[in-house]
N, C-alpha and C positions, 0 to 999 in steps of 0.2 A: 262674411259680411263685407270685410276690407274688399275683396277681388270683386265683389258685387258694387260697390260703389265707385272701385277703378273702371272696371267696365263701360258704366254710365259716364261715368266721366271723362272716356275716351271715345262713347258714340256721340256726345254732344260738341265736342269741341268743333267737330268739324260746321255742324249746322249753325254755331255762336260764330265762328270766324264768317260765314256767310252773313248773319245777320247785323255786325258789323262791319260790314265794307264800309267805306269812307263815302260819302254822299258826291264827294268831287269825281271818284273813278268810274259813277254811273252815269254821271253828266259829261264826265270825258267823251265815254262812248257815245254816247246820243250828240257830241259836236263834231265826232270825228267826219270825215270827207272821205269819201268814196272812188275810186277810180273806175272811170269807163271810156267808152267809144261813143260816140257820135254815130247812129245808123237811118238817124230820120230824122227832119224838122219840120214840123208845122207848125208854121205860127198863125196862121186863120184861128186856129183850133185850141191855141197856144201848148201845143203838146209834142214831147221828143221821146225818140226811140233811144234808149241807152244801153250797150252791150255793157252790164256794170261786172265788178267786184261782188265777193259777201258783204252785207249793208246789215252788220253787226246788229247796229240803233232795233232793226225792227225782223231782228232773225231772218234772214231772209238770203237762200243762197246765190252764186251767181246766178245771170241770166241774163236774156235779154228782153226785155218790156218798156212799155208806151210809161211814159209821167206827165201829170198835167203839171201845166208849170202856176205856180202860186202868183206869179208874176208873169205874163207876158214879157215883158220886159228881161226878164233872166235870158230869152232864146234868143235877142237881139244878136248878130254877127255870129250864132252856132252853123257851122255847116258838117255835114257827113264826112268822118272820119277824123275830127276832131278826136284829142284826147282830153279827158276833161276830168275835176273833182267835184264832187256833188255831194247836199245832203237832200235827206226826202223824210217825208214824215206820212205816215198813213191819219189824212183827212177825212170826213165825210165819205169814209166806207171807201174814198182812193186813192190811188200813192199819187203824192207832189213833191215836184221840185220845192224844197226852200232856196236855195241858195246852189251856182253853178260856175266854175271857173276853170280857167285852159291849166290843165296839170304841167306842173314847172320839169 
């Protein structure tokens, strides 16, 4: 009965340490910033092409793809070939830029 109850209590530990992660480590990753390339800018459209990183926030692996930007405004002064950090958030079924700045 002892072996039987060590058991369970060593299939569990793993899924309890998951269930307790710290509220701040999950927010972490959804503020972190992204690095990419600069491969397109439309601002008519308000939409850029970014050769990114993996964009942990939203699983999602490298690649290159179009973002509408949340803000026109964010694409002001982007030109191709820029290096840049970004975040995005999957909106209304599309990926958008939140927030986009020239990688230091």
């Amino acid at each position: 009965m002892k072996n039987l109850l060590l058991c369970a209590a060593l299939l569990a530990a793993p899924i309890l340490s998951l269930a307790m992660e710290p509220p701040a480590a999950a927010a972490s990753a959804a503020d972190a910033m992204t690095d990419a390339e600069v491969r397109k800018v439309d601002l008519a459209a308000a939409k850029v092409t970014l050769r990114h990183a993996e964009i942990k926030s939203l699983d999602m692996p490298a690649m290159t793809m179009v973002f509408q930007a949340r803000d026109k405004k964010l694409l002001d002064g982007l030109k191709v070939g820029d290096k840049v950090r970004f975040k995005a958030a999957h909106e209304g079924g599309q990926f958008v830029v939140t927030a986009i700045e020239p990688r230091r």
